[in-house]
N, C-alpha and C positions, 0 to 999 in steps of 0.2 A: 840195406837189410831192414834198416827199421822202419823204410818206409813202408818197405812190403810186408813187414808184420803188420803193420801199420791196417793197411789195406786189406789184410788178409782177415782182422780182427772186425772189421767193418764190415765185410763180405759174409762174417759167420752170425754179427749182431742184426744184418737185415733179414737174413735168410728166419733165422728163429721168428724174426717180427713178421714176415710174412706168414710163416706157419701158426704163428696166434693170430693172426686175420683170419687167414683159411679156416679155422676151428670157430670164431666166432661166428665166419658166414654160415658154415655148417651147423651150430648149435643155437641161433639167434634168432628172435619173430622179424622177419622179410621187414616192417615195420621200425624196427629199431636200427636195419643194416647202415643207413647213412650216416651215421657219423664215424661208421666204420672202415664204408669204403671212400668219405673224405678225408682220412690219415693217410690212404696210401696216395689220392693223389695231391697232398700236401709236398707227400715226399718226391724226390727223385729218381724211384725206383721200380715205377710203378710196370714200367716194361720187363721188367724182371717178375714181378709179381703177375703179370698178364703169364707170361707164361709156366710162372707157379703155377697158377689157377685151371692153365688148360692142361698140363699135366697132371693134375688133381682129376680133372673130369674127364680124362681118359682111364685113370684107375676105376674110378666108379662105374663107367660105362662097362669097363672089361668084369667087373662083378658083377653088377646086373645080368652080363650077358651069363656067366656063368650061375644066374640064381634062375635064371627063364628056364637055360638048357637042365636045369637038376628037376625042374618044376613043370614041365612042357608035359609028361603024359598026363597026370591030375588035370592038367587043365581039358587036356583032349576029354578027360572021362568027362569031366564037369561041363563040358559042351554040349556033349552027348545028352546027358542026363535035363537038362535044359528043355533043351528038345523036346523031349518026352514030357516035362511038365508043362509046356507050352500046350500040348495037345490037351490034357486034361484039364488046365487052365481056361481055353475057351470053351471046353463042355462044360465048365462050371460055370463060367459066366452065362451062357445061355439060360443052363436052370437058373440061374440068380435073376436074370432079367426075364423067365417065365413067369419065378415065385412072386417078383415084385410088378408083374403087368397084373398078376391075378390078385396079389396084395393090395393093389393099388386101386383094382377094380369092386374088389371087396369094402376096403373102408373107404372109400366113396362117402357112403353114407356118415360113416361116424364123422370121416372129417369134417363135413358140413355139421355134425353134430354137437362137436367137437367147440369147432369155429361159433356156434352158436353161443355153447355155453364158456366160453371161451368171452364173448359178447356180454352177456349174462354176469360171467363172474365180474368183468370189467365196470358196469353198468352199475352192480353191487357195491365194488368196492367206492366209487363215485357218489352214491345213495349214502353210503355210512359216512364217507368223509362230510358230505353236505350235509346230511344231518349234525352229524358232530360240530359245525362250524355253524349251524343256525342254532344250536342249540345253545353254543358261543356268543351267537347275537342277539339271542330271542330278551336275554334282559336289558341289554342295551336297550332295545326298540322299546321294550316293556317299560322302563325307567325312565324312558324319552317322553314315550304318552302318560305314563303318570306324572312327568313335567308337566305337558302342556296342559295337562285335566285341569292339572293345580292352577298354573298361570289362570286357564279360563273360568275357574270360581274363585277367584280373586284371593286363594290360601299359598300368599307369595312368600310366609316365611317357610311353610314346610318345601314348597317348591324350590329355593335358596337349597335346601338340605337335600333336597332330591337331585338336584343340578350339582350341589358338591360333591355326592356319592358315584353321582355319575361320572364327572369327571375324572376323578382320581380311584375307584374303585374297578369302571365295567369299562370303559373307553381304552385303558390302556392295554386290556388283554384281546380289544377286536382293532389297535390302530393302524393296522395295515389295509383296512379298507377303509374305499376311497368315500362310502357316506360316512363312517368314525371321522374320517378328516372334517367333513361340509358341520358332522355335531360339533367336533371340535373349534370349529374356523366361527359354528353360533355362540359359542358359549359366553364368549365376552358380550356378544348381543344380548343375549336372554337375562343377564345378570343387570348392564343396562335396562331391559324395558323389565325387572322388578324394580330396579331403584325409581324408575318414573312411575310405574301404575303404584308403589305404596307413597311415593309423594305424593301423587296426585290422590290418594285416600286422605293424605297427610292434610293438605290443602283441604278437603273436601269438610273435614275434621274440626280444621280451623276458624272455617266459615260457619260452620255449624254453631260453632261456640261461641263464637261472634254475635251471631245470630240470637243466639240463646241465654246468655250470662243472663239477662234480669230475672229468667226464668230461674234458671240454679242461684240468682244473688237471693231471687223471692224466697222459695223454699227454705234457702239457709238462714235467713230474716226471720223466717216461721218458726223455727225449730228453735230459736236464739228467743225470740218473743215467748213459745211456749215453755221453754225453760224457766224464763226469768216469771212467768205466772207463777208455776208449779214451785221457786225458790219461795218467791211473797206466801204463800198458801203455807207452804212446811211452816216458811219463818212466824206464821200469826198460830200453829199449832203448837201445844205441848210437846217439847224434843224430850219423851223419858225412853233410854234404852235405844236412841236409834243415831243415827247419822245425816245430819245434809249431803245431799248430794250433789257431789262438784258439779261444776261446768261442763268441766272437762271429759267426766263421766257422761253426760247425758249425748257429748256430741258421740260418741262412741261410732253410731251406725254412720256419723258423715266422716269422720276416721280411721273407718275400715279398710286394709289394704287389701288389695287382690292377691289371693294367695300366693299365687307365681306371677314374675314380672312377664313369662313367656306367653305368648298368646296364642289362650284357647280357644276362644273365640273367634269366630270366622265371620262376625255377622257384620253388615252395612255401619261404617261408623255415623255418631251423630248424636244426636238426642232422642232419646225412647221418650215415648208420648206418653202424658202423665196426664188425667185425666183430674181436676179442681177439684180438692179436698176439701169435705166441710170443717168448719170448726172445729169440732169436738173429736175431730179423725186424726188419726197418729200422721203427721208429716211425713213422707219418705224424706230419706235422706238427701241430701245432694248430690253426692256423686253418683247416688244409685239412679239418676235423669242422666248419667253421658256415660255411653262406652270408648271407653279410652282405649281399645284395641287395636285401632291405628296408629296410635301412639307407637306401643309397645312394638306392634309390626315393623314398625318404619324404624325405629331405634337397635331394634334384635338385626335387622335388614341393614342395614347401614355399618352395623359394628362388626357381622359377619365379612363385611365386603371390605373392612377395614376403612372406613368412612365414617367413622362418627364421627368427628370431630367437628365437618362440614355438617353434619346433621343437627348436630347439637348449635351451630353457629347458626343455620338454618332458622332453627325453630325459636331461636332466643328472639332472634333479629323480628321473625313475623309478629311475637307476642309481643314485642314493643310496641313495634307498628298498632296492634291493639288496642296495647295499652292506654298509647295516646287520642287512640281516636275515643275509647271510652270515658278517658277524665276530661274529654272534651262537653262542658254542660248544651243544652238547648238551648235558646236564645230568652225562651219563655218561658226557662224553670222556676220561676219567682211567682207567676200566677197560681199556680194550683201546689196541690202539698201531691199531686199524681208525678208532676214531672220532677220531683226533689227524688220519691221514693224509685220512681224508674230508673235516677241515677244512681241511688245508691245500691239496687238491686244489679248495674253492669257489673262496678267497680265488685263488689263481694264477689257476685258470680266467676266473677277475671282472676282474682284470690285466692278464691277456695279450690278452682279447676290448678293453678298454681300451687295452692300447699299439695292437693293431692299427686301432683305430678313430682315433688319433691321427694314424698316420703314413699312412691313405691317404682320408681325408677333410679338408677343407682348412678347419678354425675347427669341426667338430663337437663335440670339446671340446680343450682347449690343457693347455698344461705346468704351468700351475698350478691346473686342475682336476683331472691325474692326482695333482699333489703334495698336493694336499690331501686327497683321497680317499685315498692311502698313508700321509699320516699320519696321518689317521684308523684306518685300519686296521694301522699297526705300532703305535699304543698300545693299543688295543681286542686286538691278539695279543697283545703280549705279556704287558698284562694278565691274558687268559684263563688263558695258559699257567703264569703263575706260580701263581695260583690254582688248577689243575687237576695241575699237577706237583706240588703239595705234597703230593696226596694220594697219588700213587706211591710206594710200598714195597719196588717189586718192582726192582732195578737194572740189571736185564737190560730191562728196559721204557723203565727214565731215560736207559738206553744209546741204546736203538732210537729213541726219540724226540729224543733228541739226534742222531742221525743225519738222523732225518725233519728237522729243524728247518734244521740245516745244506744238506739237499738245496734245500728249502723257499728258503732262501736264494737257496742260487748260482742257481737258477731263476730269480727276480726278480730277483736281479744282472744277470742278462744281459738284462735286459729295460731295464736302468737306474735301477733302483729301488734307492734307498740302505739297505743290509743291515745297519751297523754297528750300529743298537740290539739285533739280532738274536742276534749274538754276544757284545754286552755283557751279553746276561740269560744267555744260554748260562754264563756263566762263575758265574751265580749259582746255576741249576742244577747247575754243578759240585761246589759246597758240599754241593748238596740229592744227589747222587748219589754224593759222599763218606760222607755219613750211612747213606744206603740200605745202600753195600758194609758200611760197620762194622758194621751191624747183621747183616748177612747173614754176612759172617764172624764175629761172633759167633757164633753157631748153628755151623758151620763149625768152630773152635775148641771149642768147646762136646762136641760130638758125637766130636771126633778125643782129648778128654783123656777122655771118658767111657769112648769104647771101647779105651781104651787098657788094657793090662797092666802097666803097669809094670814090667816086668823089662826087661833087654839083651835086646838082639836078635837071635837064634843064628843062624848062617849054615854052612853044611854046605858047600857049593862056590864056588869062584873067581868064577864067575856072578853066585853069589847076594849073595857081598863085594863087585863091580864094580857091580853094580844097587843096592845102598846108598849106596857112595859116590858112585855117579853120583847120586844124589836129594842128598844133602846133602855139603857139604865138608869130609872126614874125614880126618885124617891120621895113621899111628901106626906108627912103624916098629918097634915090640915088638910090636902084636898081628897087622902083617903077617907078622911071621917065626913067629907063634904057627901051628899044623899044625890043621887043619878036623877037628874043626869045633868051631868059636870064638866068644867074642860080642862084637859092640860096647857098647862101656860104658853109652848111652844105652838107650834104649827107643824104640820106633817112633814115638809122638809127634812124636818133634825131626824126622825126615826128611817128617814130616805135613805138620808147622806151617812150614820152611820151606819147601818147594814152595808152600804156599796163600801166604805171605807174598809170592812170587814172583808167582803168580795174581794175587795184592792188585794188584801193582805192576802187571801187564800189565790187569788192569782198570782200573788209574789210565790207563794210555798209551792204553787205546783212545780213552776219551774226550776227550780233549788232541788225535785227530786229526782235521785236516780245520777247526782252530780257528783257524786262522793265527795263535797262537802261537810265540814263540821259541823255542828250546831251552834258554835261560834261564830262562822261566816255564815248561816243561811239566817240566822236572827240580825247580822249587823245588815246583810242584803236586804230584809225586811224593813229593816228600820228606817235605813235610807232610802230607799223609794217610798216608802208611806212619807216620811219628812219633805220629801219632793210634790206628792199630791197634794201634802197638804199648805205647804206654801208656797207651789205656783201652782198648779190645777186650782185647789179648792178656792185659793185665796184670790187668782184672777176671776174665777167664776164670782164670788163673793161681790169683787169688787166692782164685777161689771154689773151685776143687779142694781147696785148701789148706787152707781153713778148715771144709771138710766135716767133719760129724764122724766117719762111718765112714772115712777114710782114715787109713793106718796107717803104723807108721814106714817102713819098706820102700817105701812110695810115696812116702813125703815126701823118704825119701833120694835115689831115682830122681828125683824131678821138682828137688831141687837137681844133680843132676849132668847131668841134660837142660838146664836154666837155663845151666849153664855154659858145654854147649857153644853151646846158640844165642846165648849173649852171645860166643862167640869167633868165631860165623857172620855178625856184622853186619856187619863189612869186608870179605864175600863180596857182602854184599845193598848194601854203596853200589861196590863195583863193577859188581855187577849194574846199577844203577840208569845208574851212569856210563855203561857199554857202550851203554843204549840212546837215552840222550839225549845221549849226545858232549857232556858239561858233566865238564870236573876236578872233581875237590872242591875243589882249591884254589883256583876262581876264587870270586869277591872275592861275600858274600852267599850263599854258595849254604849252605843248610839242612844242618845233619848227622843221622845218624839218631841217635836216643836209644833204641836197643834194648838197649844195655850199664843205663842205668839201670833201664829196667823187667825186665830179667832179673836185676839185683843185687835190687831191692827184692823180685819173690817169690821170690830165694834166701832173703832174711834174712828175709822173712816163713815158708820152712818152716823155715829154721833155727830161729826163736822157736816155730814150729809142732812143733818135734823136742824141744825141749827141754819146751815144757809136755808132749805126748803122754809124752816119756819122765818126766818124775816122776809123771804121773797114772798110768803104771804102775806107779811105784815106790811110791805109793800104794795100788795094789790090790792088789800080793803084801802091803804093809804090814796094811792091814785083814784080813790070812788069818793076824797074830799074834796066838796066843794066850797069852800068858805067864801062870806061874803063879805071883806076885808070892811065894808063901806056900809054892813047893815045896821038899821038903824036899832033895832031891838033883837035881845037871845030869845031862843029858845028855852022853854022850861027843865029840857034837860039833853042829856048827850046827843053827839051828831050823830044819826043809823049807821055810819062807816063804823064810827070808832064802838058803837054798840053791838054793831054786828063781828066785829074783830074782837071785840072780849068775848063775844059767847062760841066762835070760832079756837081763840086758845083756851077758854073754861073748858072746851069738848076733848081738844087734843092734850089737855095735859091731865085731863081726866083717863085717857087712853096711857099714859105713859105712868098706871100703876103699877105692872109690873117691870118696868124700868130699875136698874140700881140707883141708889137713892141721888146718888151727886151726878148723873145723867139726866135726869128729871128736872134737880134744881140747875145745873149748869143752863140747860137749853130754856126751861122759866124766865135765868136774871137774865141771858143773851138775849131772848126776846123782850123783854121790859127796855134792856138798855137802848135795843137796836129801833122800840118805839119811841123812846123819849128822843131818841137821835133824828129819828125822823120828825117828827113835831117840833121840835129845833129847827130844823130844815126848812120846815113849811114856812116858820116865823122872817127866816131868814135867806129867803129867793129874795131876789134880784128886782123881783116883780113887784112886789111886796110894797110902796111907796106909803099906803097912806093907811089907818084902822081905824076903825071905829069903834066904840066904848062897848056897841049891842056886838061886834064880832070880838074883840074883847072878850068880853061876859061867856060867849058862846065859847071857845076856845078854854076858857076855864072848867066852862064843865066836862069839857071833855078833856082836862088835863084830871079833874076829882075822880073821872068817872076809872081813869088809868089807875090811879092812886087808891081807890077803892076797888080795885082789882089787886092790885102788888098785897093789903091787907086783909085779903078774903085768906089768903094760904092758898091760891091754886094748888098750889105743891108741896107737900111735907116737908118737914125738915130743917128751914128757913129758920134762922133768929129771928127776935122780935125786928121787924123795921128793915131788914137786909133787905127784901125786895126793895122793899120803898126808896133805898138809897139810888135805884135805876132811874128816880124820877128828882134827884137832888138838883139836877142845871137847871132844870125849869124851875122850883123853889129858890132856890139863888136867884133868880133873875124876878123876882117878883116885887110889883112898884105897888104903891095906890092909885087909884083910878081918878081921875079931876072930881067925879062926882061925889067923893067923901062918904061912898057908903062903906067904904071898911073892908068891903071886896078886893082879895086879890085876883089879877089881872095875866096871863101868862102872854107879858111884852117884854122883850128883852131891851134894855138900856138902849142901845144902837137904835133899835126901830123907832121905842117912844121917842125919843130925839128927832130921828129925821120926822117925825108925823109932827111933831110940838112946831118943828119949823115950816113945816108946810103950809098947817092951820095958821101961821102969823101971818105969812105972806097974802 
């Protein structure tokens, strides 16, 4: 039983579950049915559910059938009625397809009209849109050729601006066309050939300048020269109520900067042609000779393109390169004072184009780029200069160039360039241009004792006396009272050789000016090159007069009494020296002159010069005796040698009146002594064997006629008998003669002896 409840309860669970199929099939989208009708055939049942289903669709069929037969004469009407509109239907279509042949035949035209403007409107709206899309383009193109305008008149920084505008302004609202791409795909090009065409300006620029510096060093020379006039000229005027004017001021127009460092200027760089200013015409300035617009071009150009740095590395690097080639001197700067001033006009020029480029460019090069490159170039100068002034000779050149050097200077002083090594070699050159004058005055000296006469210097009128004195400082109140016409004691020499000694000293001062110097060191520079003239210049020249051998006593007397006075003239020459350096002698160091020693020493060199010349004469009348050791009788009186040799020193020591007094007597008793010494001599040859009583005799008188010379006083000043002491050995030596007249005999003991034994034999 429970099975069949069983069973019976399974039989009523499948039946429900088929009739929820059945309702699903019924109520579900065809589309969703399979998962529907795959549950029944999951199940086991599905035969039973088959004929669920066709009993299902035989109920439906039986109501359909009953919904036809309820509905079946409507439909009959509705067939009917059909019918009838079918008929109407193709009478309508007919009209319709009359209406529309004749419609069709009618707008014919319009359609073609239609179609036209149809064309028309098309064409139009194409017109508008290319217009609007050239109108898009037309600045590009526009901004393109006012590039290339720019590039082709060489205005490459505005062109830089015009290529930036373009690119990032007008390019990106047309970059979908395909020439925007070709401008695009140029632009790095374009930007490259500005950076080439302003270097190559840049280049262009630097050769210019190259080229040109001694012209900008020249002008800036000028302006520096005419300054320092205009300072001399204020400084010798009355200052009431005004001001000197700087340096610094006056450079004003060569330290003008360009208002903007941007360049507005579009012209060709280089140097603007400047036509040779006369003298008394206002210099331009120096920078106003170079447009620096290149510069500024190539640096604005470079920094926009973010490239200075290479630009700045650039242009440092070429202006060394410069540098060096300008402090490189000529081979033959030493001949002319042209090729000293040509170089100092590069080096300025190289400078000044350098300060300016510092103070109106902002990092193009800096203060320790100028300082290195100046000192490079103040030791590479003054290098050159000491090397090439050594070979100057000429002192009037050492002058000019020391002048140039000095200009050279304050030039680049005022630019701020440190000058002190400048004037420190200066002063070495002042050695080297002390040497030059010695030597020059040599020659100088040389030339004024050759041409000289050595006699006093006669003077005929008051004129002619006031014009000597005025050359040298004389004073003499016996030969002012003496009546014209008169002579001064000296000889023309001494008023020579002071004046040039004066010259000397005004060529020492020139150069000492403009040195900024004290009046301490330009008076002790003075002092010690006059001390150098005057004991090696004056006093070799002196000496070689002296030692000549054609000069004669008469000259050697003149040139000690010329000695004397310009030894009493040097307390005139350090007043002189005092007047013009405002130094006492008595401040404390200061140099004295030693012109009293070198005018002692060639006094006493011709004194020693007076006293050999005079016995080598007394020598040559000596050699013109002839004795006749064997004659049998004397003569009545002196022998003509020894006559003619007193009236020879009666002449010459008549000439040594104005001699100092123990000059006159020295060289008197040296000639007495140096004749008695020789008449000793005669007695005493070798030769000598035998005398005779009449040579004897004769020999005597010529020893009285000495001895009556020594007591005339040839010479002032003498004690009683001093001379005569020159003739003591021959009185010493005097015998009596065999013949007993009482006469003495001038035989010395030696000789009567050997002659006593001669006669024996």
């Amino acid at each position: 039983m429970e099975r069949g409840k069983m069973a019976e309860a399974e039989s009523l669970e499948t039946a429900a579950e088929h009739e929820r199929i059945l309702r699903e099939i019924e109520s579900t989208d065809t589309a969703c049915i399979g998962p529907t009708l795959r549950s029944v055939y999951d199940g086991e049942e599905h035969g039973r559910f088959m004929e669920k289903l066709e009993s299902r669709i035989r109920n439906h069929d039986r109501e359909i059938e009953k919904m036809c037969n309820f509905h079946y004469q409507g439909f009959v009407d509705s067939i009917t009625e059909l019918l009838k509109v079918r008929g109407e239907a193709h009478r309508l279509k007919n009209q319709v397809t009359d209406t529309n042949r004749k419609l069709q035949h009618e707008g014919k035209e319009l359609v073609i009209a239609m179609e036209e403007l149809k064309q028309c409107r098309l064409q139009q709206r194409n017109i508008s849109a290319t217009v609007d899309k050239l109108m898009l383009c037309l600045p590009v193109l526009e901004m393109y050729s006012k590039l290339r305008e720019q590039m082709k008149t060489k205005r490459h920084y505005p062109a830089l601006k015009t290529l930036e505008h373009l690119e990032h302004t007008y390019l990106p609202q047309v970059s979908h066309y395909r020439f925007c791409k070709v401008m695009v795909d140029n632009i790095p090009k374009l930007r490259e050939e500005i950076k080439d065409v302003s270097m190559s300006d840049l280049k262009d620029f630097l050769e210019s300048i190259r080229k040109h510096s001694d012209k900008i060093g020249e002008t800036a020379m000028k302006q520096a020269q005419q300054q320092r006039n205009l300072d001399n000229i204020i400084s010798q005027q009355p200052r009431i109520g005004s001001r000197k004017k700087s340096k610094k001021d006056a450079f004003t127009s060569l330290d003008t900067e360009i208002e903007s460092t941007s360049p507005k200027s579009e012209q060709d760089s280089g140097i603007l042609d400047v036509e040779d200013e006369e003298e008394d015409e206002e210099v331009p300035g120096a920078q106003e000779l170079v447009d620096f617009s290149p510069v500024y071009r190539c640096l604005h150009i470079y920094s926009v393109l973010g490239a200075r740095e290479t630009f700045e590395n650039y242009y440092r690097k070429q202006r060394r390169k410069q540098a060096r080639l300008v402090l490189q001197p000529p081979s033959n700067m030493h001949e002319t004072l042209d090729g000293y001033r040509k170089y100092f006009n590069q080096i300025v020029g190289f400078f000044v184009v350098e300060d300016h480029i510092l103070h109106t460019t902002q990092g193009l090069v800096n203060r320790a780029y100028i300082d290195e490159l100046w000192e490079m170039a103040l030791s590479k100068t003054i290098a050159a200069l000491r090397t090439h002034s050594s070979y100057c000779s000429d002192p009037d050149l050492v002058l000019d160039l020391k002048n140039l050097i000095v200009l050279f200077a304050d030039t680049l002083q005022v630019y701020g360039f440190p000058v002190n090594q400048l004037f420190d070699m200066l002063l070495e050159i002042r050695d080297q241009y002390s040497d030059t004058l010695l030597k020059k005055w040599a020659s100088v000296f040389r030339n004024i004792l050759d041409s000289d006469n050595y006699s006093p210097i006669p003077v005929s009128s008051e004129e002619l006396y006031k014009k000597v004195v005025g050359q040298f400082p004389f004073q003499d109140t016996e030969l002012e009272k003496q009546p014209f016409p008169k002579k001064f004691p000296f000889s023309e020499f001494v008023p020579k050789v002071y004046n040039q000694i004066k010259e000397f000293i005004y060529a020492c001062l020139k150069f000492s000016e403009d040195l900024h110097l004290s009046s301490t060191e330009v008076d002790d520079m003075i002092r010690k090159s006059t001390n150098l003239l005057l004991t090696r210049t004056l006093s070799s020249s002196l000496q070689n007069v002296i030692k000549r051998k054609n000069v004669g006593l008469t000259e050697l007397v003149q040139i000690i009494i010329n000695t004397t006075h310009l030894e009493k003239s040097c307390k005139y020459l350090e007043e002189f020296i005092t007047n013009i350096t405002n130094v006492l002698p008595e401040t404390v160091h200061t140099t004295k002159l030693y012109g009293t020693t070198t005018f002692k020493d060639a006094r006493h060199a011709a004194e020693e010069e007076i006293y050999t010349n005079l016995n080598q004469k007394i020598d040559q009348f000596l050699q013109l005796a002839d004795y006749d050791w064997m004659a049998g009788d004397s003569g009545s009186k002196a022998s003509d040698y020894l006559t003619d040799l007193i009236a020879f020193l009666r002449s010459t020591f008549a000439v040594f009146t104005h001699l100092p007094g123990k000059v006159a007597q020295t060289a008197c008793m040296s000639a007495c002594k140096h004749l008695a010494t020789s008449l000793m001599q005669l007695l005493l040859e070798a030769d000598v064997r035998q005398l005779s009583l009449g040579a004897l005799q004769q020999f005597n008188l010529d020893v009285q006629e000495c001895e009556q010379f020594a007591r005339s006083g040839p010479v002032p000043g003498f004690q009683e008998d001093t001379l005569q002491l020159a003739f003591i050995d021959l009185d010493n030596s005097w015998i009596s003669s065999p013949s007993g007249t009482g006469q003495h005999t001038s035989l010395t003991m030696a000789n009567l002896l050997a002659n006593i034994c001669v006669s024996t034999q």
